[in-house]
Phi, psi and omega in degrees: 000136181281104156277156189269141158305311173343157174288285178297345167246345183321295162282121190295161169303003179251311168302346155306309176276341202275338209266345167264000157276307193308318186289319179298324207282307159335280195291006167256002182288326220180156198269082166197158172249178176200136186232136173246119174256123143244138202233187187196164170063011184263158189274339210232126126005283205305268195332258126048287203280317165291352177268310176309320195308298142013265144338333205226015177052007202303316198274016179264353178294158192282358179252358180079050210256307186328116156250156201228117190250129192240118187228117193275072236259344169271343184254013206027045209243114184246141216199130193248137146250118175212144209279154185332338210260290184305281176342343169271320161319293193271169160299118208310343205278318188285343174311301166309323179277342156284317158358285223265348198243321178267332161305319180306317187289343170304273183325318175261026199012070151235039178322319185311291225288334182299323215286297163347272247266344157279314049078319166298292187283334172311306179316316165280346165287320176308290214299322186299327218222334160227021177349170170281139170253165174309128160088008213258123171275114188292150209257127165232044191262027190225126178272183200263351185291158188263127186251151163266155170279131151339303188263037179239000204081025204259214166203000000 
C-alpha cells in the first residue's frame, strides 16, 4: 500500500483499529498507558516528542506509567518515551528495543505492524514492572486513539 504524507491518512482505518486494540490490550496487562503520536515538519524526534508527551498529558497517570510511542513521519524517525515511573523500572536496553521494533516496521514498509509489535512489549513491561496490586482499579484516564500532531495537519 502507497502510504500517504498526510498524517491522518498515514494509517488505514483497520490499522488504526487494530493499534487501539493493542493499546487497550497493552494497558490491561498492567497499570500504565500508552499513546502513539504522529507528528510531522520537526527537525529533532527526542525533542518532538518530550512536548507532546507533555501535551497528550502522558504525566498525569497516577503511577508515572505513560509510554509514548512517537513517529516523526517525514523524517521516519521514532521516539519511546516513559514517564518516571516505568522508566525507572524498566531496563534501559528496552527503550532502544521498542525504537528498534518500530523502525524494522518503517524499513519493511509495514509501520503499524513494528508499532503492533511495540505496543506489545509495552504491555509485558506494565505486567512485569507496574502490575496491578490487588483491589487496585487501573488508571485510564488517557484515551487509546492514535493522535496528530495539529500543526502537521492532524486533530
Amino acid at each position: 500500500m502507497k502510504r500517504k504524507s498526510e498524517p491522518r491518512r498515514f494509517f488505514d482505518d483497520g490499522e488504526q483499529e487494530a493499534i487501539v486494540n493493542a493499546i487497550g490490550a497493552a494497558e490491561s496487562k498492567g497499570d500504565g498507558e500508552v499513546r502513539v503520536h504522529v507528528g510531522r515538519g520537526a527537525d529533532d524526534a527526542m525533542e518532538s516528542a518530550r512536548a507532546a508527551f507533555e501535551a497528550l498529558g502522558m504525566t498525569a497517570t497516577e503511577r508515572r506509567a505513560g509510554v509514548l510511542v512517537f513517529v516523526l513521519l517525514d523524517r521516519h524517525e521514532v521516539a519511546v518515551i516513559g514517564d518516571a515511573g516505568i522508566h525507572a523500572a524498566a531496563p534501559p536496553e528496552l527503550w532502544d528495543e521498542l525504537v528498534a521494533d518500530v523502525t524494522a516496521g518503517f524499513r519493511r514498509g509495514e509501520p503499524a505492524a513494528g508499532i503492533l509489535t511495540a505496543i506489545e512489549k509495552i504491555g509485558d513491561a506494565f505486567a512485569r514492572w507496574v502490575s496491578f496490586a490487588p483491589g487496585d482499579a487501573p488508571d485510564r484516564s488517557l484515551p487509546d486513539d492514535v493522535s496528530f500532531d495539529p500543526s502537521s495537519g492532524g486533530g
